[in-house]
N, C-alpha and C positions, 0 to 999 in steps of 0.2 A: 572549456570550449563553449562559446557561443552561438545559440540556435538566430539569433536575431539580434536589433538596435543595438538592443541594450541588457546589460546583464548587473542583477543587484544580488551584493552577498549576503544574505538573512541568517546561516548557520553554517557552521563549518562543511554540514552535508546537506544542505539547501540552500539552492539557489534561484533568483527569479530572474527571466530573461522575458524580453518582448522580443516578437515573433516581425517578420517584414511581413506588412500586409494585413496587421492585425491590432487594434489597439489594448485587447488583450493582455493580461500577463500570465505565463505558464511558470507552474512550480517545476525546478528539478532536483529528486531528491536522491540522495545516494542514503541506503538502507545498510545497517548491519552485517546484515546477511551477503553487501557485495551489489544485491538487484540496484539496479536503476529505475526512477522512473519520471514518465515527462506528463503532466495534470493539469489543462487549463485552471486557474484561480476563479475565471468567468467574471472577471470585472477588472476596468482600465485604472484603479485608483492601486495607488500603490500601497498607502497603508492597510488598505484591507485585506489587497491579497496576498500582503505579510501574513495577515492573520488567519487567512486561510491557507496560506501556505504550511506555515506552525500545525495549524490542525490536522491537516493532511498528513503532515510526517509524524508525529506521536500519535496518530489512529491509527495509521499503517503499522508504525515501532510495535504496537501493542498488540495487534493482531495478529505479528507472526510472534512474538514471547507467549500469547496465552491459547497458540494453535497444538491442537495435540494430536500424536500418530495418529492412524486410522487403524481401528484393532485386528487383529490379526483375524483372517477369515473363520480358523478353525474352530475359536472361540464362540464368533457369532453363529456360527452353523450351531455347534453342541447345544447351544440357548434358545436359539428357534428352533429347532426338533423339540428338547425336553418339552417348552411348553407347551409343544401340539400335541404333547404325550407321548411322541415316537421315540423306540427305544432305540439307542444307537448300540450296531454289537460290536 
């Protein structure tokens, strides 16, 4: 699907499409995970915002592989009482 003019295939799960009304070109990338997402490049040249587009989707890849749960509350609770010194009964 096409947001505008024109749409360029850069990777199998990015692609860049110009917007009507905009000289612009926006990345869209399909993620691992399933998410979608739509990211101005912020410039009308095309090879560049290949290379911004590239960028964008291996800094996103990588920050959800090197994102980690949020720890469990109970843990954090036992860790900040110990060190205030409070005993938990």
């Amino acid at each position: 699907m096409s947001y505008g003019v024109g749409t360029v295939n850069v990777h199998k799960k990015l692609k860049l499409d110009k917007r009507n009304g905009s000289d612009n070109w926006y990345a869209r990338l399909t993620l691992e995970n399933g998410k979608r997402i739509v990211k101005s490049t912020k410039t009308d040249d095309l090879e560049e915002a290949k290379e911004r587009a590239l960028e964008l989707y291996f800094e996103t890849q990588a920050r959800i592989k090197t994102s980690f749960p949020p720890k469990p509350a109970s843990s954090s609770m036992s860790r900040n009482t110990q060190s205030r010194g409070c005993k938990m009964s």
